[in-house]
C-alpha positions as CSV (number, residue, x, y, z in Angstrom):
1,X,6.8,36.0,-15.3
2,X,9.6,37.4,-17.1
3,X,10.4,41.3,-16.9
4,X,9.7,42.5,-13.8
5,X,11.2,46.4,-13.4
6,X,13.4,47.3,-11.2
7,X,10.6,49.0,-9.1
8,X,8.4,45.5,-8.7
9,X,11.5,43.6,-8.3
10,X,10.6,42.6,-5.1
11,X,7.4,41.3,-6.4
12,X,7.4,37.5,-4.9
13,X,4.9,35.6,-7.4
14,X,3.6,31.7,-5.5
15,X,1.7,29.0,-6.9
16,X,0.4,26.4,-5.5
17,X,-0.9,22.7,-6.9
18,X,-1.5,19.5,-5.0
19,X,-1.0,18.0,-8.8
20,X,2.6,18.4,-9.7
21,X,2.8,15.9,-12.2
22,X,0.6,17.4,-14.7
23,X,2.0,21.0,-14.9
24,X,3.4,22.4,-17.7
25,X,7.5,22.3,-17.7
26,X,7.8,25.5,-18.9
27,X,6.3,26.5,-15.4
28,X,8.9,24.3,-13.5
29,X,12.4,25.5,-15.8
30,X,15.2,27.6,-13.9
31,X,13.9,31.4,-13.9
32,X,9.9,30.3,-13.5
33,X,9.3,28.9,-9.9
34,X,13.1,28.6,-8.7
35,X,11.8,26.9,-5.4
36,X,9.7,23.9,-4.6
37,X,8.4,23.6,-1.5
38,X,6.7,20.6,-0.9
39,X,4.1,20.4,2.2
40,X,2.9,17.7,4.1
41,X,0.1,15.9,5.7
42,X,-0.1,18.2,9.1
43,X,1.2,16.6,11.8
44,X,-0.4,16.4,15.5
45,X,0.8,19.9,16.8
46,X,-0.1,21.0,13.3
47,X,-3.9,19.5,13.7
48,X,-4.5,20.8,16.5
49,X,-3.3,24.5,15.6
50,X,-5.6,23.7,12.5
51,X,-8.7,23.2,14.6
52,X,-7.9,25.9,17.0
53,X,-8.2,28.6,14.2
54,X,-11.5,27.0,12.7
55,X,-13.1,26.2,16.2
56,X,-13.0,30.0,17.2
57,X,-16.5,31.0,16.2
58,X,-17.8,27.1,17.7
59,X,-19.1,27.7,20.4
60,X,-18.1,25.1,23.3
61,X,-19.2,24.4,27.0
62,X,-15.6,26.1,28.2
63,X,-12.0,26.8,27.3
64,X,-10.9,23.9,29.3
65,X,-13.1,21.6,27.6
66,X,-13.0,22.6,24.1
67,X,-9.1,22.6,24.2
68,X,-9.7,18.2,25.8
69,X,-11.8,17.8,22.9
70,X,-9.4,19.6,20.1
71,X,-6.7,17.4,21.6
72,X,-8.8,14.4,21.2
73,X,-9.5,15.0,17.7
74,X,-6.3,15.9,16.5
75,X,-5.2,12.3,18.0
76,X,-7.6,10.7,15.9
77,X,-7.2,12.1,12.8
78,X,-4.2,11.2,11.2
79,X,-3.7,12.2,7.7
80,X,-6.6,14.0,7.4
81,X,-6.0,16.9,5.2
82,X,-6.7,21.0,6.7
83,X,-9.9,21.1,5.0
84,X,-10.9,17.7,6.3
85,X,-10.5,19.0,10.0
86,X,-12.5,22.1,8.8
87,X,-15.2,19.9,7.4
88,X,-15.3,18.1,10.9
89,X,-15.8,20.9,13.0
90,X,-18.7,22.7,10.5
91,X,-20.5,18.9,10.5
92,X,-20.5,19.1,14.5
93,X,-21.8,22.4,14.3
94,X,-24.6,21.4,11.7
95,X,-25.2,18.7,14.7
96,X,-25.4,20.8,17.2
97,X,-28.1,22.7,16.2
98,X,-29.7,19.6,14.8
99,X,-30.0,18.6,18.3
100,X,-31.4,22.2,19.1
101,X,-28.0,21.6,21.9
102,X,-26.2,25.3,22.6
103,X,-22.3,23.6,22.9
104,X,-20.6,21.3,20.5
105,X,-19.9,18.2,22.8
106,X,-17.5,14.8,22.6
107,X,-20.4,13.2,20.5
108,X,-21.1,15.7,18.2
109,X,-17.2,15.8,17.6
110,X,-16.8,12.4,17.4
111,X,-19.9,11.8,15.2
112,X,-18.5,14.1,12.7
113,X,-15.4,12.3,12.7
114,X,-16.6,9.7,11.8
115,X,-19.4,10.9,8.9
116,X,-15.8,12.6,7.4
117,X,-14.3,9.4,7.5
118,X,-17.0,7.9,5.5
119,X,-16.7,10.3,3.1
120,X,-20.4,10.0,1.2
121,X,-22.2,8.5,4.0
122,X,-24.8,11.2,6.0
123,X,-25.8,9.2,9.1
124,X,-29.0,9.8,9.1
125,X,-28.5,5.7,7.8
126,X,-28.5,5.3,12.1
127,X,-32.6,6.1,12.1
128,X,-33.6,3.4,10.3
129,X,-34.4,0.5,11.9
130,X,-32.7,-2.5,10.9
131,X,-35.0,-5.5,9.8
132,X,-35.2,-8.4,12.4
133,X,-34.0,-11.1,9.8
134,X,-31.5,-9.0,9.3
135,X,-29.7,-8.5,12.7
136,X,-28.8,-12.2,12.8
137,X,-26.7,-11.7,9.5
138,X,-25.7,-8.4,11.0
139,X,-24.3,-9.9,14.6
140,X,-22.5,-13.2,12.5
141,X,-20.4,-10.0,10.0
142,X,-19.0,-8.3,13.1
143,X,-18.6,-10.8,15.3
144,X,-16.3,-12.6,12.4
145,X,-14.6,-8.9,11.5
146,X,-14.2,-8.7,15.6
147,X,-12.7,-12.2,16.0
148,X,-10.1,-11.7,12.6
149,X,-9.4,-8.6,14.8
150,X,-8.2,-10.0,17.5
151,X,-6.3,-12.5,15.5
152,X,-4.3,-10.7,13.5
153,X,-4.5,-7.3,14.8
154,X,-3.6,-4.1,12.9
155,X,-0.8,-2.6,14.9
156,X,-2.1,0.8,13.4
157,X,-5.5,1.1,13.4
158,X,-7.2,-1.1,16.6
159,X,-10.3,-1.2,16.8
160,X,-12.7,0.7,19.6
161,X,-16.1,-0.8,19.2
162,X,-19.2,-2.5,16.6
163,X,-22.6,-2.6,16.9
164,X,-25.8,-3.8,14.9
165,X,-27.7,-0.4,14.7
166,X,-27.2,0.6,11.5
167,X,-26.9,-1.3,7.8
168,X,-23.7,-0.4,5.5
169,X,-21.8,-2.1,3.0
170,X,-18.6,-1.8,5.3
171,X,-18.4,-3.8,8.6
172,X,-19.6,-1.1,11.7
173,X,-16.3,-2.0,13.2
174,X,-14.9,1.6,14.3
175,X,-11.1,2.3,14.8
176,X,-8.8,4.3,16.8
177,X,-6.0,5.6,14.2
178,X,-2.3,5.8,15.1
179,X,0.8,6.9,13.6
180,X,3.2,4.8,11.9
181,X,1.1,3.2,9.0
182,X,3.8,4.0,6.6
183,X,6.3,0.8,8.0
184,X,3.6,-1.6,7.1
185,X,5.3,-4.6,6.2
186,X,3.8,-7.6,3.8
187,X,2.6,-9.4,6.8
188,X,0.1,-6.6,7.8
189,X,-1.2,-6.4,3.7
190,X,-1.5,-9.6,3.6
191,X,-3.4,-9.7,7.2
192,X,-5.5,-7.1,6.1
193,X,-6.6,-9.5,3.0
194,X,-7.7,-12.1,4.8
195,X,-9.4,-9.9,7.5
196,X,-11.3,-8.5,4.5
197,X,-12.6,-11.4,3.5
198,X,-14.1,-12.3,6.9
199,X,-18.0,-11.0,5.9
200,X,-18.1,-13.4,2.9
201,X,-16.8,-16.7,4.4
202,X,-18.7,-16.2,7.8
203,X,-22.5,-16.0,5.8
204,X,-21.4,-18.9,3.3
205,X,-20.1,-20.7,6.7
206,X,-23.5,-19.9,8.3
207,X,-26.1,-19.8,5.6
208,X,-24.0,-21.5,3.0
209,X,-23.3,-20.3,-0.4
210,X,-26.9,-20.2,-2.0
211,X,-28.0,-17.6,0.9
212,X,-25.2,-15.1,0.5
213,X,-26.4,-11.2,1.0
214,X,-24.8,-8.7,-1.7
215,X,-23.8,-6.9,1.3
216,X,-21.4,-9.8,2.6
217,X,-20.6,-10.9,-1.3
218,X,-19.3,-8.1,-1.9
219,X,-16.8,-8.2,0.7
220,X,-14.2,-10.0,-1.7
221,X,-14.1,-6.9,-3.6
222,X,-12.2,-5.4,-1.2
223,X,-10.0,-8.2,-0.4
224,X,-9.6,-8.4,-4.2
225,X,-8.1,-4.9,-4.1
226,X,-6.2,-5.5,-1.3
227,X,-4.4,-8.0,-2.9
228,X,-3.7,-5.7,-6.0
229,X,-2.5,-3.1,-4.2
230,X,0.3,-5.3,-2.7
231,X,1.1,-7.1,-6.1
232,X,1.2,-3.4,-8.0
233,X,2.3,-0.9,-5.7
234,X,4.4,-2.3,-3.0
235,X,7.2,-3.9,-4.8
236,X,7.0,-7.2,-2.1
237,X,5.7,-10.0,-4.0
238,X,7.3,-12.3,-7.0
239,X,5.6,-10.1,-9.3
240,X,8.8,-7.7,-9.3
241,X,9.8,-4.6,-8.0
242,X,8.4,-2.3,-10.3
243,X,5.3,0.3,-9.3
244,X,2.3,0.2,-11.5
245,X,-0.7,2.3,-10.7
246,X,-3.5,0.3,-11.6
247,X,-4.3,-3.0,-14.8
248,X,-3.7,-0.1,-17.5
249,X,0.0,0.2,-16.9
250,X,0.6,-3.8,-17.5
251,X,1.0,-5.3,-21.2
252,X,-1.2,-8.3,-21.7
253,X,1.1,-11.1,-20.9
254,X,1.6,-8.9,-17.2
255,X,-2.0,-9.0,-16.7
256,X,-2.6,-13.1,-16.8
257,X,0.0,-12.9,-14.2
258,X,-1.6,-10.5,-12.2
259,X,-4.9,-12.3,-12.4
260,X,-2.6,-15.7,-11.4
261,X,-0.9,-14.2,-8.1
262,X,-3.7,-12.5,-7.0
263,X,-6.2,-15.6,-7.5
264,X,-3.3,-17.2,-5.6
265,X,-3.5,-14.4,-2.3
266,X,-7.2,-15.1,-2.5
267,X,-7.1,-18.3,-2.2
268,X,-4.9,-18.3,1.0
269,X,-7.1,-15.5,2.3
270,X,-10.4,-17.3,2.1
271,X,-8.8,-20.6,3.6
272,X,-7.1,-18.9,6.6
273,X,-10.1,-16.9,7.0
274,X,-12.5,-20.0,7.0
275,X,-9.7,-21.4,9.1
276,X,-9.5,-19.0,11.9
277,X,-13.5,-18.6,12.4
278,X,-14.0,-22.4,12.6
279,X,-11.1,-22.2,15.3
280,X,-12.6,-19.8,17.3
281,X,-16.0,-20.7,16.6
282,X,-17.1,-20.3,20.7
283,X,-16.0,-17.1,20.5
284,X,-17.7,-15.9,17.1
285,X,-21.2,-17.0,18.7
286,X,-20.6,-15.3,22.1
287,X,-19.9,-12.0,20.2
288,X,-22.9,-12.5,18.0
289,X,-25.3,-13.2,21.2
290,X,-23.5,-9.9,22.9
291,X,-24.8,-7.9,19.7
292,X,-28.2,-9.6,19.3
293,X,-28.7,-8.2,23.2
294,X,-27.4,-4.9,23.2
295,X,-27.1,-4.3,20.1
296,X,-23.3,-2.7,20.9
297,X,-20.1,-4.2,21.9
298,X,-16.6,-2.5,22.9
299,X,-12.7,-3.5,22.4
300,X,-12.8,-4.8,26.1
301,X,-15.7,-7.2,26.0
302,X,-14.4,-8.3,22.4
303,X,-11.0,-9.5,24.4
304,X,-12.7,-10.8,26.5
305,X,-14.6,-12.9,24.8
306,X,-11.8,-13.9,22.3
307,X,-9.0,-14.8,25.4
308,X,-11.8,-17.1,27.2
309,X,-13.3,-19.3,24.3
310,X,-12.2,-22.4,23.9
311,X,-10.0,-23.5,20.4
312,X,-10.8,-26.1,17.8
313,X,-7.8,-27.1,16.2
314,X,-7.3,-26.8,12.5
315,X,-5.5,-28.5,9.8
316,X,-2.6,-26.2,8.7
317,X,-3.7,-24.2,5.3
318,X,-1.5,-24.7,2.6
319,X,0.5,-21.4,2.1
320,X,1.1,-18.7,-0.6
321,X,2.8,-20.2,-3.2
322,X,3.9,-17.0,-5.2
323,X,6.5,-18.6,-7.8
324,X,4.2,-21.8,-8.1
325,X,1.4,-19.3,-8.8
326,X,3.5,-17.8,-12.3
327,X,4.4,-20.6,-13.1
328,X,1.4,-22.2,-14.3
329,X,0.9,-18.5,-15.6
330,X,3.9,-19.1,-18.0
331,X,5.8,-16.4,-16.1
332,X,9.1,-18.3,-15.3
333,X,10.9,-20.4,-17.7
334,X,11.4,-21.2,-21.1
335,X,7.3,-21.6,-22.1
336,X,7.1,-21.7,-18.5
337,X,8.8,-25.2,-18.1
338,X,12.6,-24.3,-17.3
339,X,12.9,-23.6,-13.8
340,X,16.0,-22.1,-11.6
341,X,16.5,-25.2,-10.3
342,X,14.9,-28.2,-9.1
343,X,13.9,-28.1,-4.8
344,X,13.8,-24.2,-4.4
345,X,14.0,-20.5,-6.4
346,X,17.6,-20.1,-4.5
347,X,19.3,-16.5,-5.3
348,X,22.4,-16.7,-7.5
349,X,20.9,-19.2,-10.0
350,X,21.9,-19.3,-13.5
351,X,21.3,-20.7,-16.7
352,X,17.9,-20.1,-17.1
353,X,15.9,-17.9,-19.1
354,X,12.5,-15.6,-17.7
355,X,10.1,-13.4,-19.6
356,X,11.2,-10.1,-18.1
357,X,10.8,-11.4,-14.6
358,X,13.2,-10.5,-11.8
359,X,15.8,-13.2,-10.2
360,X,14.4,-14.0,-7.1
361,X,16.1,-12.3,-4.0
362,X,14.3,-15.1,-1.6
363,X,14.6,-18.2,-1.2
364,X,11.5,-19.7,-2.5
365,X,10.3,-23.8,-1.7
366,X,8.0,-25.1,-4.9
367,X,4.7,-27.2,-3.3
368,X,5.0,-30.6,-4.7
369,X,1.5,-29.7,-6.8
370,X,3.6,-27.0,-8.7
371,X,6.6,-29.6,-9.4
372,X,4.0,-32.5,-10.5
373,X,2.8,-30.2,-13.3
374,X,6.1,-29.1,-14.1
375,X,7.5,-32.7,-14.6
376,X,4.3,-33.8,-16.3
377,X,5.2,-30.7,-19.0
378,X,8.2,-32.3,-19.3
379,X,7.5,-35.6,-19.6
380,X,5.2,-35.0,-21.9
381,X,8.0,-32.6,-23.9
382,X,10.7,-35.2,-23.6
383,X,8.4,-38.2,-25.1
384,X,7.3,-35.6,-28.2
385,X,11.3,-35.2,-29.0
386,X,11.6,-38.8,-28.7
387,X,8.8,-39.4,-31.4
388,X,10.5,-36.5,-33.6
389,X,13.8,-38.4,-33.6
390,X,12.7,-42.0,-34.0
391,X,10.4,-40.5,-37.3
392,X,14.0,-39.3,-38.6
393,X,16.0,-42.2,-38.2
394,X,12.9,-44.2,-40.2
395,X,12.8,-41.4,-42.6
396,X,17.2,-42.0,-43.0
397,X,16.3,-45.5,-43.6
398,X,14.0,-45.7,-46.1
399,X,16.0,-43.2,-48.2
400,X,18.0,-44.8,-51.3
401,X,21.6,-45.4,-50.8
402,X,23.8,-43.9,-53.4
403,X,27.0,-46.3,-54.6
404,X,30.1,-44.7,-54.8
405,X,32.6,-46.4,-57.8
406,X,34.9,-47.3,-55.3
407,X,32.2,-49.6,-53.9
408,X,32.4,-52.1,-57.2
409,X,36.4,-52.3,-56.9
């Protein structure tokens, strides 16, 4: 890019990558690209103008309409890319003539939305009918994602409506995006955890553990990432502050950590979720008869149905115990049996000694599980120094003594 004349000199070369990271640096040096412009996710003004320029050979029922329904759209589809929006508006075309209609309408629209969301799915899942025994495992999986819902709602994403038409991998539950996801605090990953688990405990709660679909089964899986993302990514757990992408950045001894905290979320996870369904129990068969008899049910009658059913008290579930969870992992201490002191992980300990782990910034209380295997390591340590110096002093004993002259005098 080097030796432009003096007639091109106002020759302006651009590139563009969405992979920065991978270029060459001999592209990125002073007298290369001199400026770096970085561009967003559109914003809502910026959707909209998006789908105004790729609606203009759509045709729509009027002006007045198509610019309600652009608006709509452009509300629900936060952080969706330019070409996504494109894609949205070519896949409600593709519908409308499917449906030999002569205007793109709201459910066209709003059926492409949602195909874009989920990315490799088609729809055309919707015309199959859905088994009879199947409908009853069906109504139980939303009715347990609707009642998590409602108990530990996503401030960022609530959800609109479920139904029992159609048979996916993912809960049917459909959600109404809204800005702000990026101030998600631990609470809401950690929320999202145990809502993700909701599919699995609810059939093993219904149909017990020997009748578990793959579909529900498979639910953990997500959870299971979930819980990954938070330990790896976020920097808000005991497992330190530093960003790893995925198990490939971590050296083995990391790894049995990462295994040991995460084990640890899911465990909480699975017992607040068991926890919360058997509490609300009324309210998880009212949902499921709604489905099983119209086969739909929206936010409102979910609410509803949630506010008015009665509670079952439940035993409080033990909470995440994050240092505990290294500990036993070897993560803290000294062979993991030195601890920062003996009731709580305080800040501004010292005098102990970690495997690369960060002091802890929180005040941290031990369960009295965690402290019982500590002091049983030690017990057992302190006895086996004991038998070490009793065999020495016998060992002292038995040697012979040797007479100095002085002795005989």
């Amino acid at each position: 890019m080097d030796g432009f004349k003096v007639s091109t000199s106002q020759v302006l070369v651009i590139g563009a990558t969405n992979r920065l990271d991978i270029l060459d640096p001999a592209l990125l040096r002073k007298g290369r690209f001199d400026k770096i412009i970085r561009v967003g996710l559109p914003s809502k003004d910026g959707r909209l103008a998006i789908l105004k320029v790729h609606a203009r050979n759509k045709f729509f029922r009027s002006e007045e309409e198509k610019e309600v329904l652009l608006q709509e759209i452009a509300e629900l589809t936060e952080d969706f890319t330019g070409a996504e929006l494109q894609n949205v508006l070519n896949e409600a075309g593709i519908l409308t003539a499917r449906k030999d209609l002569d205007y793109i309408g709201r459910d066209e629209l709003l059926e492409a939305l949602k195909r874009q969301k989920g990315t490799f799915e088609t729809g055309q899942e919707d015309s199959t009918e859905v088994p009879e025994e199947l409908k009853l495992r069906l109504a139980y999986r939303e009715a347990a994602v609707a009642v998590l819902s409602c108990y530990f709602p996503d401030p960022h994403r609530p959800f609109t409506q479920t139904d029992i038409n159609s048979i996916r991998s993912q809960p049917n539950m459909q959600y109404k995006e809204i800005s702000g996801r990026v101030y998600a605090r631990k609470s809401d990953y950690v929320n999202a955890v145990i809502r993700a688990c909701a599919p699995r405990v609810v059939e093993e709660e219904m149909f017990g553990i020997d009748n578990l679909c793959w579909i529900s089964a498979k639910a953990t899986l997500e959870a299971s990432r979930l819980a990954e993302f938070l330990i790896l990514q976020t920097g808000m757990t005991a497992f330190g502050k530093a960003y790893y992408r995925d198990h490939s950045d971590l050296v083995p001894n990391l790894a049995v950590k990462l295994e040991a905290l995460r084990d640890e979320y899911m465990r909480f996870a699975v017992e607040k979720c068991a926890s919360v369904l058997r509490e609300y129990q009324s309210a998880v068969e009212t949902i499921t008869d709604i489905l099983l008899e119209k086969g739909g049910i929206d936010a409102e009658e979910i609410w509803d149905a949630y506010n008015s059913a009665p509670r079952v008290p439940q035993p409080p579930v033990t909470p995440i115990d994050e240092y505990g969870a290294l500990i036993c992992a070897g993560r803290w201490g000294i062979h993991g049996v030195t601890l920062p002191g003996r009731v709580t992980f305080a800040p501004g300990n010292v005098g102990f000694a970690t495997f690369g782990a960060p002091r802890p910034m929180d005040t941290q209380s031990i369960s009295d599980e965690t402290w019982k295997l500590i002091d049983d390591i030690w017990d057992r340590r302190v006895e086996e120094i004991k038998n070490e110096a009793a065999m020495e002093i016998e060992e002292d004993k038995e040697k012979p003594e040797l007479l100095m002259a002085s002795h005989f005098l």
